[in-house]
N, C-alpha and C positions, 0 to 999 in steps of 0.2 A: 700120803706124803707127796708123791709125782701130779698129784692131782692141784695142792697146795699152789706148788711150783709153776704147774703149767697158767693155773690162774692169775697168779702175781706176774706171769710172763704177758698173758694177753692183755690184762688190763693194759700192762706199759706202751702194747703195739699196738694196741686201740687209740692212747694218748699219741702215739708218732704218727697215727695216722691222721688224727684231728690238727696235729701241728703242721703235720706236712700239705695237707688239703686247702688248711688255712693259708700257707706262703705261697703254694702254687695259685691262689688265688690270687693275691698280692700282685705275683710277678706277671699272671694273664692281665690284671688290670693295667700295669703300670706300663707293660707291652702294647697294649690297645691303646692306651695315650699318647706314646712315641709314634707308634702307626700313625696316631690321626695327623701329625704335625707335616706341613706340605711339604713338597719332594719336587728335585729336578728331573732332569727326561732320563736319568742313569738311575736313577732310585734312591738317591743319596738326598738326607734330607739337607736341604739348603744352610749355607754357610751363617747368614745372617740368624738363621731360627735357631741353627746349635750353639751363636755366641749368647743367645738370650738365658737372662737367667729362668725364666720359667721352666725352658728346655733341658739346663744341665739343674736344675733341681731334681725335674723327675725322672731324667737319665742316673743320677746320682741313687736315687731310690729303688730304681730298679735293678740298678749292679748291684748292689747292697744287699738287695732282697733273693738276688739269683744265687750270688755268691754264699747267701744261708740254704738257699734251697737245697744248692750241690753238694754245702756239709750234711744237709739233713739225710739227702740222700745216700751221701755214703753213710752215716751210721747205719740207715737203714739195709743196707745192703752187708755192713759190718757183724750187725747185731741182731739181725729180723730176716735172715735168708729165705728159711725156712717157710717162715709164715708168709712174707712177702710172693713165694711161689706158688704157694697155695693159695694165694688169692689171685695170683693172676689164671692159674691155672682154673678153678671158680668163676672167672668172671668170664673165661675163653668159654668155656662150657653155657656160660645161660645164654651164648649169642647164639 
């Protein structure tokens, strides 16, 4: 029966790790795209390229997609402690 259990557990954290994998890709993408857009000598990207709409599209997209990451992450961190440690702990070990 704990056998049962423990597999309908992993399967789920298998699925949050495929979602969560998925949005952090998302949001490295949508981050490399903000990156590329030119910058003044402060770092700040210029005024004229943030009033453009190309700019707050994908700035729009990427708050969006951050602000799912941080929910994902807390469930995960809510819901998948355990297994969450043990994989970092797993992964600390193969380096």
């Amino acid at each position: 029966m704990q056998c049962k259990k423990y597999m309908k557990n992993l399967i789920k954290f298998e699925k949050f790790l495929e979602i969560k994998k998925a949005v952090d890709k998302k949001v490295d993408d949508l981050s490399e795209k903000l990156q590329s857009f030119p910058r003044e000598r402060n770092g700040m990207v210029k005024e004229e390229v943030r009033n453009s709409r190309e700019f707050k599209s994908i700035k729009s997209d990427f708050d969006f997609h951050f602000k799912r990451l941080r929910q994902i992450n807390k469930f995960g961190n809510d819901f998948f402690k355990k297994e969450l440690k043990e994989l970092r702990l797993s992964s600390r070990r193969n380096h």
